[in-house]
N, C-alpha and C positions, 0 to 999 in steps of 0.2 A: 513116521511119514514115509520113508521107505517101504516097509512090508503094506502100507496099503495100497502106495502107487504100486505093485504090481499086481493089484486086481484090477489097475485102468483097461480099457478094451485095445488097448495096443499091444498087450503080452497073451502069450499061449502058455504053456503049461514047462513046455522047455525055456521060454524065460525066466518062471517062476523058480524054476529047479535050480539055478542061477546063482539065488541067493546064499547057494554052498558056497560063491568064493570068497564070502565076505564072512563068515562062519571062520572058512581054511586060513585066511590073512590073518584074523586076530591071535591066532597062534604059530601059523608055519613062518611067517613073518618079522616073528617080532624081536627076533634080535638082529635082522638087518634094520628095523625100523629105528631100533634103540642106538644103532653106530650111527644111520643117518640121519640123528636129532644130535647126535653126542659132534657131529662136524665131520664124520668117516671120509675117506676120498671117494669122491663119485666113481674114478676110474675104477676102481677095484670093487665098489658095492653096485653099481649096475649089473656088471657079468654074474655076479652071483642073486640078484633079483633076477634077472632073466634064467636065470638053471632054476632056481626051485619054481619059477610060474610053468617052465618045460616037462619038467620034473614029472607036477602034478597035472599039467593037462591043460592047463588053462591057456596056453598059447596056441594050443590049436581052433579060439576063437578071432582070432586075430591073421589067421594064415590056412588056405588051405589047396589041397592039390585038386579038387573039382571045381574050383574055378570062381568058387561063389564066397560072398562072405554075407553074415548077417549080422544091418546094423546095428540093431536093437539092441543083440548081446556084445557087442563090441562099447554100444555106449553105456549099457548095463554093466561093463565088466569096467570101465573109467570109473563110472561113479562112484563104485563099490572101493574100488582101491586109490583111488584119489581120498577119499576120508580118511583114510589108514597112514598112505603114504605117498606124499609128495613123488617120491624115485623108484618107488613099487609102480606107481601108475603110469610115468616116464616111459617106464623098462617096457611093460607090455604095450602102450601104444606107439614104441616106436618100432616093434618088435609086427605092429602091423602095419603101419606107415610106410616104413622101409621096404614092405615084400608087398604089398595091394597089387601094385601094379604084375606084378608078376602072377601073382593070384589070380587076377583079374584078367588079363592080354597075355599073358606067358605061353608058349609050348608045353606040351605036357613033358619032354625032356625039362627044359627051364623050372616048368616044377619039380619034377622029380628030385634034381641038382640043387635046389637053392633052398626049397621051403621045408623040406624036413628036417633041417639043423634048427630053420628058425621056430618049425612047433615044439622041438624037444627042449630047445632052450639049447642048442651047443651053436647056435650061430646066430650073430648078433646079425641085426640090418640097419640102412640106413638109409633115407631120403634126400637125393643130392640134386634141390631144384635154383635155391635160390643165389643169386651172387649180389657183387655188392652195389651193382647199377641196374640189378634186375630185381628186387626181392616182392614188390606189389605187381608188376607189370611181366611176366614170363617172357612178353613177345620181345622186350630189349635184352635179352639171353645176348651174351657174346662168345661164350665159351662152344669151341667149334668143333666140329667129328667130319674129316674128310674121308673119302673111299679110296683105300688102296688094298685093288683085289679083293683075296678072303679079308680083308679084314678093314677096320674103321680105327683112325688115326684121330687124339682127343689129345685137344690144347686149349690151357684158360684155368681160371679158378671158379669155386665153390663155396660160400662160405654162409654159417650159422647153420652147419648141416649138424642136427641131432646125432648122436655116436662116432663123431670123427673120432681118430684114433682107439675106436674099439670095434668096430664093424668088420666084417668075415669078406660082407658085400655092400654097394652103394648100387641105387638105381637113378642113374644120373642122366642127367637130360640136356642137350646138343642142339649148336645148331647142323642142320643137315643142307639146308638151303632151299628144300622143295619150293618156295616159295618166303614172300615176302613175310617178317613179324613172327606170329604164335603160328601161322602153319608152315614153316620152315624148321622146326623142330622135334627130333627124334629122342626116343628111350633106349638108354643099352641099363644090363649088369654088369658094373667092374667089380672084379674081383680085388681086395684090399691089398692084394701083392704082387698086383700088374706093375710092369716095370713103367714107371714115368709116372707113377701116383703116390703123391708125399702127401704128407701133413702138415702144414708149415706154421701150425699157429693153434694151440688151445686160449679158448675164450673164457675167460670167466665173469657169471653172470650172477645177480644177487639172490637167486633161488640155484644153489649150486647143480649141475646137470652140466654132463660131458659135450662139449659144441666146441666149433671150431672151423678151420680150411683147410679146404684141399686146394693142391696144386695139381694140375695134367701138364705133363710134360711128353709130347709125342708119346701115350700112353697108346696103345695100342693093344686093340681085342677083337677075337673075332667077328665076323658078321653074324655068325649067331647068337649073338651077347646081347642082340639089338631086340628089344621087346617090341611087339609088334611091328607093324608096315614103316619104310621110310613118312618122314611128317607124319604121324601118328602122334607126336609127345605132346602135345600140348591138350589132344582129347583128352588122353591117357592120363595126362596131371590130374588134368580136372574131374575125371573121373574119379578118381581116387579122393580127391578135395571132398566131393561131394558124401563120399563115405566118414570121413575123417574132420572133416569141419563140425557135423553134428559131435561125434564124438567126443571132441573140444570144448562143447557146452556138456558136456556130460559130465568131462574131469570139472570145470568149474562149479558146477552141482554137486559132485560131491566134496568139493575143497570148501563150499556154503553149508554145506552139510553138518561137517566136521565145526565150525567156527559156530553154529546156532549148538550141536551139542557144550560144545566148553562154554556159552555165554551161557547157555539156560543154569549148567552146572556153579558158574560163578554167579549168577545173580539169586538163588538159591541159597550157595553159603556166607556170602561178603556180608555182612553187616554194618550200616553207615544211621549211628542216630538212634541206634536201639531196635533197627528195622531194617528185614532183611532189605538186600537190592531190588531184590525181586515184587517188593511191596510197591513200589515207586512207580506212580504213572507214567513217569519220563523212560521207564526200564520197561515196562510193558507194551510202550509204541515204539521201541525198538524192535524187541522180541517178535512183535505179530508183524513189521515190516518186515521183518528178516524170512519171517517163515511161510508168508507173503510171494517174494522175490524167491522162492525157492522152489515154491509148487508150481509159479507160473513158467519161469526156467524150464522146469523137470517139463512140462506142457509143451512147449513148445521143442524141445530137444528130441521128444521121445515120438511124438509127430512127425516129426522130419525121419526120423531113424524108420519110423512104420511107413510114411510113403514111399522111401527109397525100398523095404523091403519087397513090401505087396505091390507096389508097378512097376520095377527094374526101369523107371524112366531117370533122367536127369534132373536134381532136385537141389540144384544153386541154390534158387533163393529161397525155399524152405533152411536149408542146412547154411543158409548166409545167414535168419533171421535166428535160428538156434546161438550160431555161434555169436552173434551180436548180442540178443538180447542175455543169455547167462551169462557169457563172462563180466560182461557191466555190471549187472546184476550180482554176481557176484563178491565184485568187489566192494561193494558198497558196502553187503550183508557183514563179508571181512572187517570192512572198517568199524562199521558196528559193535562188532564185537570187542574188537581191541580198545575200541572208547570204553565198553564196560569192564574191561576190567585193570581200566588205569596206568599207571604208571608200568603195571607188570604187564600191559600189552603189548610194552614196545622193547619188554626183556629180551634179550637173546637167549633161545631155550624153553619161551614158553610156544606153545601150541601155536598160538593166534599171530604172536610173532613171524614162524616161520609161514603161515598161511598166510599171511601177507605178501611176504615175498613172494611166493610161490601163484598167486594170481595176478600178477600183475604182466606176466609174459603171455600168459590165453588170451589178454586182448589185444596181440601183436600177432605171434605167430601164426603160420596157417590162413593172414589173412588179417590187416589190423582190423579196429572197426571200423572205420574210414572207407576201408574196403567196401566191407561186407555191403555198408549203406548207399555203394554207390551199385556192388551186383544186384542188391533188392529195387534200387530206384531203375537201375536200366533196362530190367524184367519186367517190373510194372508199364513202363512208359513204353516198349516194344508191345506187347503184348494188349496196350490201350491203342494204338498206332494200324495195329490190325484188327479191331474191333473186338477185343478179347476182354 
């Protein structure tokens, strides 16, 4: 299903070439893959998923010093490594997460300084938006950045920020004051060993993955740490959302991916009654739902990834209905699977097992679907309002 979808009319010839990373995963990979099924610490197997994806090149899709990123291969480069690996596909998307914005609105110094650690793999990133009375809502931000002189003064907390306590840098977002809500907030980069930025708290979550809080405590960084214009951070979030929400349906495409390979594989070998699983009507309207919810997913996800490429416009709620409809979607296909194959679905250690865990945070993060459905309803209903 894979190697067809990329003769869809949304790929060019450099996406097809693509499919080398999923080639290079099944073996540069596979003994971090094998420590992170075996229970390894996240802390210590991210940094090293992120040096071999730097290594070999593959994080310079995710980060780059000309300013542009492309979505396609960013959601192309989830789905590929989301099948393989749960914390393989972590590492690189937060590895773009973390730096977009900078990518995206940085100074070409700001590039220079930040994003070549993170395409070689020697410098982790992190995205430091949500807190614990703002996580749906950006405009109730309380964590503040005053001006003192050269430089911007940052008090409050951070938290369920991907890479706490392993990140080089954070691109963290402030209130400024320009104004009232979401446009009273500014972007800076702190650097991880500014004086008044702690860690106060690792989180543990049941798809294991490094997260956690920060604290600012009178942290202080220059003004030129601040990504783009005063009240600029809340375009700037979004902007980035807009790249990385699709993406989101991407990793759930290929975590549906992986869970239709192991069921086809077990209802193929199981045996119940003299007849494989796979003979059974009740197994074969599983299997064509699943694979079903997978093509339509991959449709809409990779849509969204091609409109943002070819019109550089803003595309919420294409990349709201992406990330809405696969990771739903996905989790179903999930579910599916682990009912096929029993008792040993809900083994610790099998496949479908850990696939389980591991999709049940994409319909949260980035946006629950709650969200998603109320940025697609309030696009529609604005855009009917002006006779659109």
């Amino acid at each position: 299903m894979f190697d067809e979808m990329l003769h869809w009319p949304f790929f060019d010839e450099r996406h097809r070439a693509l499919r080398a990373l999923g080639d290079w995963a099944d073996s540069a990979l596979d003994d971090l893959v094998a420590q992170e099924h075996a229970g390894g610490d996240v802390y210590a197997l991210t940094p090293q998923f992120v040096a071999r994806l730097g290594e070999a090149g593959w994080l310079r899709l995710a980060a780059s010093l000309d300013g542009r990123l492309d979505a396609r291969s960013i959601c192309l480069a989830r789905d590929m490594l989301a099948r393989r690996s749960g914390l393989g596909e972590f590492a690189f998307a937060m590895q773009g997460l973390g730096s977009a914005a900078i990518t995206l609105f940085g100074t070409p110094d700001q590039r220079e300084r930040y994003l070549r650690g993170v395409m070689d793999g020697t410098r982790i990133a992190a995205f430091a938006l949500s807190e614990e009375g703002a996580g749906s809502n950006p405009g109730e931000m309380e964590m503040a950045a005053r001006r003192d002189g050269d430089a911007y003064v940052l008090n409050g907390e951070k938290t369920w920020i991907s890479n706490a306590d392993l990140a080089h840098q954070y691109v963290v977002f402030a209130r400024t004051g320009e104004a009232d809500g979401a446009r009273g907030l500014s972007a800076f980069v702190v650097e991880a060993d500014a004086p008044g930025l702690s860690v106060i708290e690792r989180i543990p979550v049941i798809a294991p993955h490094p997260l956690g809080t920060l604290r600012f405590d009178e942290c202080r960084v220059p003004a030129s740490a601040m990504i783009g214009a005063p009240g600029d951070g809340f375009r700037i979030a979004m902007s980035v959302l807009d790249v990385f929400r699709s993406s989101v349906g991407a990793s759930a495409v290929g975590l549906a991916r992986r869970a239709l390979d192991e069921a086809l594989k077990r209802a193929a070998a199981r045996r119940i009654g003299g007849r494989a699983l796979a003979d059974y009507q009740m197994t074969q309207d599983k299997i064509a739902d699943m694979a079903t919810a997978i093509e339509a997913s991959a449709l809409l996800v990779y849509r969204a990834a091609w409109v943002k490429d070819t019109t550089g416009a803003r595309t919420s709620r294409e990349a709201a209905m992406a990330k809405l409809f696969a990771t739903e979607q996905a989790q179903g296909v999930i579910d599916r699977a682990v009912q096929l194959f029993g008792g040993l679905g809900v083994t610790v250690g099998m496949p479908v097992e850990s696939l389980y865990r591991e999709i049940r945070a994409l319909r949260i993060y980035e946006g629950t679907t709650e969200v998603q459905k109320l940025i697609i309803a309030s696009g529609l209903l604005a855009a009917a309002s002006h006779g659109n």
